[in-house]
N, C-alpha and C positions, 0 to 999 in steps of 0.2 A: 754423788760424791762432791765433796765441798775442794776445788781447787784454789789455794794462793800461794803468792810468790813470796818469799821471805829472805831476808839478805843474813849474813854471818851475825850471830849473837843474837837477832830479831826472836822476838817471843810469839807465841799463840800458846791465850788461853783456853782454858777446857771445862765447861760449866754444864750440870745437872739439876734441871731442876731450880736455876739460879744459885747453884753450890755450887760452887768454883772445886773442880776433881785436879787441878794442878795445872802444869806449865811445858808444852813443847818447847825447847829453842834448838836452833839451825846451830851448832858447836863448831863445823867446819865443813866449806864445801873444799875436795881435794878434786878436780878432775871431775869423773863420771861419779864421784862416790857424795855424799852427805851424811856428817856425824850428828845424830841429834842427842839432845838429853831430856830426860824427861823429869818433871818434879812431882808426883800426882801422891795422894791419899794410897798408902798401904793397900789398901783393898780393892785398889785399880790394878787389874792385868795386865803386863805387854807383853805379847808373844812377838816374836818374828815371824811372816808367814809360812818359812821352811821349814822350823819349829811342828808347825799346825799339820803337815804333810805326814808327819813321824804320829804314828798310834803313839796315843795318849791313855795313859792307864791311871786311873783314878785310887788314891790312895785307899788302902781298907782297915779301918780304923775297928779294933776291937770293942764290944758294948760288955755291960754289966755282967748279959745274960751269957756269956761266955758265943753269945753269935759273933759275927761283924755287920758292918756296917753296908756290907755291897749284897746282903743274903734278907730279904725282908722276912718280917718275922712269920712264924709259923709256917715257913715255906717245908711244903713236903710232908705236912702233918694232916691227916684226914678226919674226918666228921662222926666215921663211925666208931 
């Protein structure tokens, strides 16, 4: 784990790859608390870790063949 210190408004960047995924900044420290903000690419995640505690169910997205997307195909279909 990468530790540094960061004062109110300070940035850290966030690079993949040499692609830059966006920008942490320190928005406000109150007390024991820290407000950040984050700038990153759409396709970057942020959970909260208590978030990640709570069952996660993954959407089920309906396909062509009138299956979904969480049932692979020809599941339950036999050979003979």
């Amino acid at each position: 784990m990468l530790v540094i210190s960061r004062f109110p408004n300070q940035k850290v960047y966030l690079f993949e790859g040499g692609q830059l995924l966006g920008t942490l900044c320190v928005v406000e420290i109150r007390g024991l608390q820290v407000r950040l903000g984050f700038d990153m690419d759409p396709y970057v995640q942020i959970t909260r870790e208590e978030l990640l505690a709570a069952p996660v169910q993954a959407p089920v997205m309906p396909m062509a063949d009138g299956g979904d997307a969480a049932t692979p195909p020809n599941q339950g279909a036999s050979d003979g």
